[in-house]
MIDO-121596 format. One record per residue (C-alpha): residue number from 1; x, y, z. Coordinates in steps of 0.25 Angstrom, whole numbers. Layout:
N
n / u / v / w
NUM / X / Y / Z
...
***
This chain:
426
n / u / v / w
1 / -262 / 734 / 118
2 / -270 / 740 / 106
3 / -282 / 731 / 108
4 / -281 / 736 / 123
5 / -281 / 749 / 119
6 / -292 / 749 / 109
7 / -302 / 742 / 119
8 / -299 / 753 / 130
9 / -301 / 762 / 119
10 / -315 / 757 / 115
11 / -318 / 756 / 132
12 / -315 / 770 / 133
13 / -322 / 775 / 122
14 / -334 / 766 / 129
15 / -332 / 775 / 140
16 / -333 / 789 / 132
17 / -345 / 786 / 124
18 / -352 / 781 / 139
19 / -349 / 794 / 145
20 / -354 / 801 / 132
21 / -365 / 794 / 133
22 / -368 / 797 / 148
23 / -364 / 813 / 145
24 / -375 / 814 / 135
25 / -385 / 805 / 144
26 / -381 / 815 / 153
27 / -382 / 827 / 145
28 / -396 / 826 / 142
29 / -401 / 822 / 156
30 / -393 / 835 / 158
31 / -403 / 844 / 146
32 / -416 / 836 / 154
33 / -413 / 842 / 165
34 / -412 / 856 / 161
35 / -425 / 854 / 152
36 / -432 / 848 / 162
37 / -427 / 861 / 170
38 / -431 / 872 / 160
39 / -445 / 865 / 158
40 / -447 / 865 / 173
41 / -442 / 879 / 173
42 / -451 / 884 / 162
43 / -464 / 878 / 167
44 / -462 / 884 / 179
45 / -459 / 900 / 173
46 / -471 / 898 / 164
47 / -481 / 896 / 174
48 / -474 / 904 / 185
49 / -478 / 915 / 174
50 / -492 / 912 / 175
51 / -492 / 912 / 189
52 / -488 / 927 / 191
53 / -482 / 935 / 179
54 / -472 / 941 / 180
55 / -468 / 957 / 176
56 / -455 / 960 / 171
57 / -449 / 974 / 173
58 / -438 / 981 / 164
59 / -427 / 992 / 167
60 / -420 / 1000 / 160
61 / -407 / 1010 / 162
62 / -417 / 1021 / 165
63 / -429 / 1017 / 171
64 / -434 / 1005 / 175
65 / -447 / 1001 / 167
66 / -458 / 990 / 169
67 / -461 / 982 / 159
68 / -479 / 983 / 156
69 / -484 / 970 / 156
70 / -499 / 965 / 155
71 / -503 / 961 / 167
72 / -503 / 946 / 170
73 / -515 / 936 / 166
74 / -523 / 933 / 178
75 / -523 / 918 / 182
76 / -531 / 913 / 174
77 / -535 / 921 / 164
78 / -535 / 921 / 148
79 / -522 / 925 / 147
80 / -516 / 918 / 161
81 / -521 / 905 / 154
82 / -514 / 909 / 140
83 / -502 / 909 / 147
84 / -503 / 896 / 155
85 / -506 / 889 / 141
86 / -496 / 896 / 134
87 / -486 / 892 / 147
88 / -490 / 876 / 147
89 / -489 / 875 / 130
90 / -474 / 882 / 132
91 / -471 / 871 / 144
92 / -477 / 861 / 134
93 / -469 / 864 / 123
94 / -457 / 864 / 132
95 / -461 / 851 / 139
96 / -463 / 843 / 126
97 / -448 / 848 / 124
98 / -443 / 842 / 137
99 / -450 / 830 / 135
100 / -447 / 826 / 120
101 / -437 / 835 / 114
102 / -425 / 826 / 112
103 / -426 / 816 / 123
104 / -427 / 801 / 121
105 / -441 / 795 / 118
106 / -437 / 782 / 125
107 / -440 / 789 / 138
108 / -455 / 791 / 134
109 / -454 / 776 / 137
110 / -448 / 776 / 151
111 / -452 / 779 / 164
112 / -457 / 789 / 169
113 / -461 / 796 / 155
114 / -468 / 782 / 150
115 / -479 / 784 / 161
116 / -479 / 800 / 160
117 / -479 / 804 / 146
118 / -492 / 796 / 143
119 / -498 / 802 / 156
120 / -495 / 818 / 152
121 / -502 / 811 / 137
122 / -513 / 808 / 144
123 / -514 / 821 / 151
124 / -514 / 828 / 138
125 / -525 / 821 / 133
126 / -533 / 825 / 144
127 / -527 / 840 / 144
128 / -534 / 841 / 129
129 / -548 / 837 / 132
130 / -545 / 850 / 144
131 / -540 / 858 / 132
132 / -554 / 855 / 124
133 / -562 / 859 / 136
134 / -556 / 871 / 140
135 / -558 / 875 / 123
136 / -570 / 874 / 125
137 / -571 / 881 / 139
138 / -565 / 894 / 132
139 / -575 / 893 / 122
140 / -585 / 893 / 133
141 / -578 / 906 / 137
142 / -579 / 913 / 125
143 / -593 / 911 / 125
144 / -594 / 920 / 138
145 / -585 / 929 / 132
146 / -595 / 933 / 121
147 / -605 / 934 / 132
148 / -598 / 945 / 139
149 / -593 / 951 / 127
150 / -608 / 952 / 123
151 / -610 / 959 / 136
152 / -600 / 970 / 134
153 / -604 / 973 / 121
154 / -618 / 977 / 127
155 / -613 / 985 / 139
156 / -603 / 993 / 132
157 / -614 / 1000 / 122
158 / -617 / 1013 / 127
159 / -626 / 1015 / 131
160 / -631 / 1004 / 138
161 / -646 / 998 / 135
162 / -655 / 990 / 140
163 / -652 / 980 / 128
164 / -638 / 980 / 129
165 / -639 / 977 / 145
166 / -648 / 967 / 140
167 / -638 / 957 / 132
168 / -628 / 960 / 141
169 / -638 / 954 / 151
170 / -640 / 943 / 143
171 / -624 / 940 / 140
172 / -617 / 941 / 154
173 / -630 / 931 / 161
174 / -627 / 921 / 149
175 / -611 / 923 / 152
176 / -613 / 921 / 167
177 / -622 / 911 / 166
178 / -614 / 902 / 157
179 / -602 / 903 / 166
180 / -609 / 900 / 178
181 / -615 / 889 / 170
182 / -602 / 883 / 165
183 / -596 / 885 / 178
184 / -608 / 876 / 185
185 / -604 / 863 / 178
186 / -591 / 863 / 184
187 / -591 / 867 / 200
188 / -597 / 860 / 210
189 / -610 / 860 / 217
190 / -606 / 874 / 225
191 / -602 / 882 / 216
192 / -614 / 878 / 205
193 / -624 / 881 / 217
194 / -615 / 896 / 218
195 / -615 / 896 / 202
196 / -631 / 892 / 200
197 / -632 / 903 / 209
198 / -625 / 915 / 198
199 / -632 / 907 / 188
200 / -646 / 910 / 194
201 / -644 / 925 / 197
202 / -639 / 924 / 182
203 / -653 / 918 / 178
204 / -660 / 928 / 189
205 / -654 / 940 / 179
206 / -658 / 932 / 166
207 / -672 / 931 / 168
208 / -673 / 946 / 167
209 / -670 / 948 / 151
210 / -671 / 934 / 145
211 / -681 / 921 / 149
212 / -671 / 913 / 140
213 / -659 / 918 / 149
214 / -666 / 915 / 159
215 / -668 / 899 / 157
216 / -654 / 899 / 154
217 / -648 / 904 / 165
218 / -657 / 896 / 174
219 / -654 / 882 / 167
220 / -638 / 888 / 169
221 / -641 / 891 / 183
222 / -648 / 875 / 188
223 / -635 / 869 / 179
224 / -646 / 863 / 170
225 / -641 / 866 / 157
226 / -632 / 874 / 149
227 / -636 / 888 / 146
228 / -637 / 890 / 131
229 / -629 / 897 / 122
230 / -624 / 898 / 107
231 / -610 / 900 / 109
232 / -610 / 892 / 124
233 / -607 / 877 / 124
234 / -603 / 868 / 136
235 / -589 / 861 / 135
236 / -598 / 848 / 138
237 / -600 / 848 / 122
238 / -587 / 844 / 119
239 / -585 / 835 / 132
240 / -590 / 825 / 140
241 / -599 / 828 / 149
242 / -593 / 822 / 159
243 / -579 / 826 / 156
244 / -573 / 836 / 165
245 / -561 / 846 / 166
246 / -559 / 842 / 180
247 / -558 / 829 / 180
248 / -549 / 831 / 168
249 / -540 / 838 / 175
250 / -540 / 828 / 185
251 / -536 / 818 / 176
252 / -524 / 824 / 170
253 / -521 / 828 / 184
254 / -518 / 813 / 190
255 / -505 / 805 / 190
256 / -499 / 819 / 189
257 / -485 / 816 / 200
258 / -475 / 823 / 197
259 / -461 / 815 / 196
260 / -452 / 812 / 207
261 / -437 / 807 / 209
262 / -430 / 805 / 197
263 / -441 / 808 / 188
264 / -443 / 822 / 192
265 / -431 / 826 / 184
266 / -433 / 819 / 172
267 / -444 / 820 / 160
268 / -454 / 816 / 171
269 / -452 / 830 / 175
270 / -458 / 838 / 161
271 / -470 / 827 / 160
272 / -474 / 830 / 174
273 / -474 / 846 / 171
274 / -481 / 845 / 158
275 / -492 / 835 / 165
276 / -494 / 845 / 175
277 / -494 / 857 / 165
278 / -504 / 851 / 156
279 / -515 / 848 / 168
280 / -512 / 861 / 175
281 / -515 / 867 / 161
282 / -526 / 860 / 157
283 / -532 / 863 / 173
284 / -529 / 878 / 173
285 / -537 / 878 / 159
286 / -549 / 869 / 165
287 / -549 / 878 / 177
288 / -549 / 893 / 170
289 / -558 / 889 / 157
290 / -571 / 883 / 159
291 / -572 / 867 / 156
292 / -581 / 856 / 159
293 / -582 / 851 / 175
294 / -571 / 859 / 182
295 / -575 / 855 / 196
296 / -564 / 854 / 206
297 / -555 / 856 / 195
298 / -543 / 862 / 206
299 / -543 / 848 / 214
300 / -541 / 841 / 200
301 / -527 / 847 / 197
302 / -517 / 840 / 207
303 / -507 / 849 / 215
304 / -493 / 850 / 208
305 / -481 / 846 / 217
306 / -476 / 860 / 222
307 / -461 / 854 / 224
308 / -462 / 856 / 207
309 / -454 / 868 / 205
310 / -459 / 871 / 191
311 / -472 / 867 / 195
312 / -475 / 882 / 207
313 / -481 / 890 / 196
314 / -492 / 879 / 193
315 / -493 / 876 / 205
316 / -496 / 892 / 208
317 / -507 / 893 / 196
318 / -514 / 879 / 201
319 / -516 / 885 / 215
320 / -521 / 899 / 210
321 / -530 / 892 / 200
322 / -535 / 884 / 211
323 / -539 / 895 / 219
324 / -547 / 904 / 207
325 / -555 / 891 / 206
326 / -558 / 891 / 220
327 / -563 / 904 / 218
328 / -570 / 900 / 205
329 / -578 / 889 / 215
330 / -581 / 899 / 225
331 / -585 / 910 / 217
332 / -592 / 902 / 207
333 / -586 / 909 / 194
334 / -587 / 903 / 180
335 / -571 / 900 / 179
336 / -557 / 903 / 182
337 / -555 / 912 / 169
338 / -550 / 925 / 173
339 / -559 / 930 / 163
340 / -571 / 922 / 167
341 / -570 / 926 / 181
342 / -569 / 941 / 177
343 / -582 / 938 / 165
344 / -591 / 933 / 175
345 / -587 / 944 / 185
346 / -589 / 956 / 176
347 / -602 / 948 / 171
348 / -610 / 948 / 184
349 / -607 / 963 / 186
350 / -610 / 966 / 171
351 / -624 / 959 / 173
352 / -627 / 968 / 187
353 / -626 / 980 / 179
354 / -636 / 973 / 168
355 / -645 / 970 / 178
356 / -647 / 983 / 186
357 / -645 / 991 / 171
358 / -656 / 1002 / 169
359 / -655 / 1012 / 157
360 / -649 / 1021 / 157
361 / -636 / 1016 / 167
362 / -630 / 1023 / 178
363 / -616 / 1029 / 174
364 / -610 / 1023 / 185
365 / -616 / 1010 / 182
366 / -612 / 1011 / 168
367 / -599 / 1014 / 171
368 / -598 / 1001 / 180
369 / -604 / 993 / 169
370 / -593 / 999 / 158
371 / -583 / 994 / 168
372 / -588 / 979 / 169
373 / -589 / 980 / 154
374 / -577 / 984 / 151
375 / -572 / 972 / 161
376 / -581 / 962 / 154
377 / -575 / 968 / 139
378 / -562 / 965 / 145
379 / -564 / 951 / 149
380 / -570 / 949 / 136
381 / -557 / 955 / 128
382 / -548 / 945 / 139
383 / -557 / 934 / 133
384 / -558 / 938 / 119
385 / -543 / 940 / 117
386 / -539 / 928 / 127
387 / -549 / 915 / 125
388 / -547 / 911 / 110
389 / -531 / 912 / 111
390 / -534 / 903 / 124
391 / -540 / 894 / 116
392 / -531 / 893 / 106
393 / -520 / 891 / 117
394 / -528 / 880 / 122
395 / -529 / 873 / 110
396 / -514 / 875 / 109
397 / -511 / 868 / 122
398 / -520 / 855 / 115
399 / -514 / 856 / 102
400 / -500 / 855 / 110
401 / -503 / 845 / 119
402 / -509 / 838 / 108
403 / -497 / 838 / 99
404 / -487 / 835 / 112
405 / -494 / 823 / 114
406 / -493 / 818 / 100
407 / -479 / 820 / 101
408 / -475 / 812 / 114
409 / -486 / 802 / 109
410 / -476 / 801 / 95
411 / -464 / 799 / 106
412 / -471 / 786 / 112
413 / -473 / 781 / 99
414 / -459 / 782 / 94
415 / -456 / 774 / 106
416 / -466 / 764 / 104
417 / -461 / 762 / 90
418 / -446 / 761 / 93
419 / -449 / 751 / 104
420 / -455 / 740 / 94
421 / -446 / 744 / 82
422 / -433 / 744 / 92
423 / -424 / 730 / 89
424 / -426 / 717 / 96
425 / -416 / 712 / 105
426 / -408 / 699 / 100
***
């Protein structure tokens, strides 16, 4: 009896420590779940923000008060495209949490994560040659910038001279012609045939104050070669010719499927998201700053599933960025910047005042012309104030993908090692 008793002691205790071990098993499939929930949940406020902000209002016991906002960053603007970066670096963060944060490194070996970690590692490679370009895009901007700048400095003197109208002549054909310029090398044949056509009116204008300018704007206009310019360098110094933000784009964009059955609510889930974040990212970047060879960049970013719950706000952005590129290929405009569009706007205005100009001005046409500067000034305060913590943003998102990388690359590793240094079997 007491050896009876002892062995249905030890079966039971069998029994406890199986159901312990099936509780705790459970446990965490339970926390999964609810991560993989908030992290859906969160991508989906984040961007749902920068679809359409929202205002809040707040009451008190005697009278109900509105709380003054700013208004809301245009789509696409500087400070829309602040936001979006600083939304995708907190889902990052949030992501590399979900993903790594005490969860088995085992399961980097298994299906499906062993065929889609080293795929979204590959994307992150190609996402930093985009981050390089569109560095240098912004660069390109602020060289405009200091063009229009230079222009409102000459047309806020009062009064007015011939001098002054002069080299703001001079600064807003350079400005216009460089973005019609940059924006030749990347649309097709129609719209360079509607741009070569800006571009000749531009050299028209020229001819009247500067020979030099002249051949310039000409050579800008046939597509021949590259206008000059100190400051002005083409992004094709840094990269291959042939290389293209387009086909970039493509590239991350294939084998982008999101995960069905069973994998849909595991970690194939987060992987999928982030793979899709990074190229919606690095396609709404390509798409707003200019970068080398953007044609048909809309076709090259694949349609996200819209049975995704999380995924209605992206979804929203993609569609209203596909539009304003339409527009940019009808209208022929130098970019999807907010503040492009507005620049090259106020520019061609700004440069029919200069060109009708007699001494001494009309007061109603230097009244309109104060109001186109103070317009330009503004643009130039948005850009002066916006583009270098845009930069540094950009250089952030690189920096972090960079080190994310390093670390799930340090993960696979680990696994590598323990596989050869695990025990053989006797």
């Amino acid at each position: 009896m007491p050896a009876t008793d002892h062995n249905q002691g030890s079966f039971l205790n069998r029994i406890s420590i199986r159901r312990s071990q099936f509780a705790a098993v459970d446990h965490i499939h339970d926390q999964e779940v609810v991560d993989l929930d908030l992290f859906q949940r969160h991508v989906s406020d984040r961007f749902s923000l920068l679809l359409s902000p929202s205002t809040t209002t707040t009451t008190t016991d005697s009278h109900e008060t509105h709380q003054t906002h700013p208004p809301p960053p245009k789509i696409i603007s500087i400070s829309w495209l602040r936001n979006l970066l600083d939304a995708f670096l907190c889902c990052e963060a949030e992501f590399k949490t979900v993903l790594v944060s005490g969860r088995d490194p085992a399961q980097f070996s298994r299906p499906p994560l062993d065929r889609l970690v080293p795929d979204l590692l590959e994307r992150s490679v190609k996402a930093l040659d985009v981050c390089n370009a569109v560095t240098h895009g912004v660069d390109v901007i602020q060289h405009w910038h200091k063009l229009a700048s230079i222009a409102v400095t000459s047309l806020r003197q009062n009064p007015v001279g011939e001098g002054q109208v002069r080299r703001a002549k001079k600064a807003l054909t350079t400005l216009l012609t460089l973005m019609v310029s940059d924006d030749n090398k990347e649309n097709n044949a129609n719209t360079t045939t509607t741009n070569n056509a800006h571009a000749t009116k531009w050299a028209d204008r020229t001819r009247s104050f500067s020979r030099r300018g002249a051949a310039i704007t000409t050579a800008a206009a046939n597509n021949k070669e590259r206008p000059s310019g100190k400051n002005f360098r083409s992004l094709s110094w840094s990269v291959s010719k042939s290389w293209s933000a387009a086909k970039q784009i493509q590239t991350m964009s294939a084998n982008l499927v999101a995960p069905r059955g069973a994998e849909s609510t595991g970690l194939a889930q987060p992987v999928y998201i982030m793979n899709t974040l990074i190229v919606f990212i690095m396609w709404a970047l390509v798409a707003a700053i200019p970068c080398q060879e953007r044609n048909g960049l809309p076709t090259h970013f694949q349609n996200i599933p819209r049975n995704l719950g999380w995924a209605q706000p992206l979804i929203g952005l993609q569609e209203k960025i596909g539009e304003e590129w339409k527009k940019k290929e009808k209208k022929g405009t130098a970019g999807l910047l907010e503040e492009l569009k507005e620049m090259e706007k106020v520019a061609n205005s700004l440069l029919e005042f200069a060109d009708g100009f007699e001494f001494p001005m009309e007061e109603e046409k230097a009244a309109a012309m104060a109001v186109k500067v103070a317009e330009m000034g503004e643009i130039c305060r948005r850009m002066e104030e916006g583009l270098g913590p845009l930069n540094q943003q950009i250089r952030e998102v690189f920096h972090r993908i960079v080190k994310s990388r390093a670390e799930v690359l340090d993960v696979l590793d680990h696994i590598q090692v323990c596989k050869h240094s695990a025990p053989l079997p006797y």
